[in-house]
C-alpha positions as a Python dict, from the first residue, in 0.01 Angstrom:
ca = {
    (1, 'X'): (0, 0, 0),
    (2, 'X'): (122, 339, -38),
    (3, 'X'): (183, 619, 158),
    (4, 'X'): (-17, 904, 49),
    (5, 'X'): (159, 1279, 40),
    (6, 'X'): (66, 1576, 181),
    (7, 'X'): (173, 1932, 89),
    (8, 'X'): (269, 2111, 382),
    (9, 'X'): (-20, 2364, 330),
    (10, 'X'): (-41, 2542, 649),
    (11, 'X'): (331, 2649, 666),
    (12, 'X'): (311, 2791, 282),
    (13, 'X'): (-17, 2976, 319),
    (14, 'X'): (151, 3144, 663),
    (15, 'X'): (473, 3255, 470),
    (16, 'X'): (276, 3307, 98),
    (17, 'X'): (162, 3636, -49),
    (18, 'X'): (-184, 3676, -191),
    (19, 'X'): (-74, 3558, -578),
    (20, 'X'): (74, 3304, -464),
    (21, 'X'): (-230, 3186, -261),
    (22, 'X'): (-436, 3247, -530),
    (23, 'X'): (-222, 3038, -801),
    (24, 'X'): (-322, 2745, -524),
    (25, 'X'): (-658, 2783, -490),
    (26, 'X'): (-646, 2786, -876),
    (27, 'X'): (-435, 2431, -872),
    (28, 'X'): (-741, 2292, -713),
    (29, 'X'): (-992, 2432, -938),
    (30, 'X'): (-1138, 2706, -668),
    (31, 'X'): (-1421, 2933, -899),
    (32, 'X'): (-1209, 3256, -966),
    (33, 'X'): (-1473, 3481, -753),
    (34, 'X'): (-1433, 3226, -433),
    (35, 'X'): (-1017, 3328, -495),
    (36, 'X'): (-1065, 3647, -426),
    (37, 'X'): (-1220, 3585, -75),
    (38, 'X'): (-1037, 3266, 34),
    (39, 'X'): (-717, 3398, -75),
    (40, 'X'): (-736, 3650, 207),
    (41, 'X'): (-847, 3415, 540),
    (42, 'X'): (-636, 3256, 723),
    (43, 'X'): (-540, 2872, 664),
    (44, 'X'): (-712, 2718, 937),
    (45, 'X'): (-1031, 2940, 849),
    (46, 'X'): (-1083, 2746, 478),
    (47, 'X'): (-1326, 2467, 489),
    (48, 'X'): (-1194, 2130, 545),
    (49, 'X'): (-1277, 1985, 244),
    (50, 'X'): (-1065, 2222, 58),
    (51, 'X'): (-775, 2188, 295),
    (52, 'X'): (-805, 1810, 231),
    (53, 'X'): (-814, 1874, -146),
    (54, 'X'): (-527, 2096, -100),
    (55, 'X'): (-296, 1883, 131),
    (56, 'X'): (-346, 1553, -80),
    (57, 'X'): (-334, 1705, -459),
    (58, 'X'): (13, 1618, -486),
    (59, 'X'): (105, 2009, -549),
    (60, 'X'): (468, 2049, -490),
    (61, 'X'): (602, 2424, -337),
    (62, 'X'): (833, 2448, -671),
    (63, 'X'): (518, 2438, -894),
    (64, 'X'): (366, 2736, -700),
    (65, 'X'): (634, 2964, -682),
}
């Protein structure tokens, strides 16, 4: 069986700007209006299912910066 990976999410939204946020939410197909107000909250403040969809999507930090 194998082990699924996880993005550290939390530690790159803390140290992320905005655009970079934003090309996340848009790696896991986020509606471009929703962008504009979940770029902006805090990590922990998302809803779980898109912290899920973000932590297992297999997004590496290279690809977002």
């Amino acid at each position: 069986m194998t082990k699924i990976g996880t993005f550290d999410a939390a530690e790159f939204w803390k140290n992320a700007y905005a655009h970079q946020r934003g090309k996340l939410l848009k790696k896991v197909k986020v509606p471009e209006d929703q962008i504009l107000i979940l770029a902006n909250k805090k990590y922990l403040e998302l809803p779980a299912a898109l912290r899920y969809e973000i932590e297992t999507s297999g997004i590496q930090k290279k690809d977002l910066l």
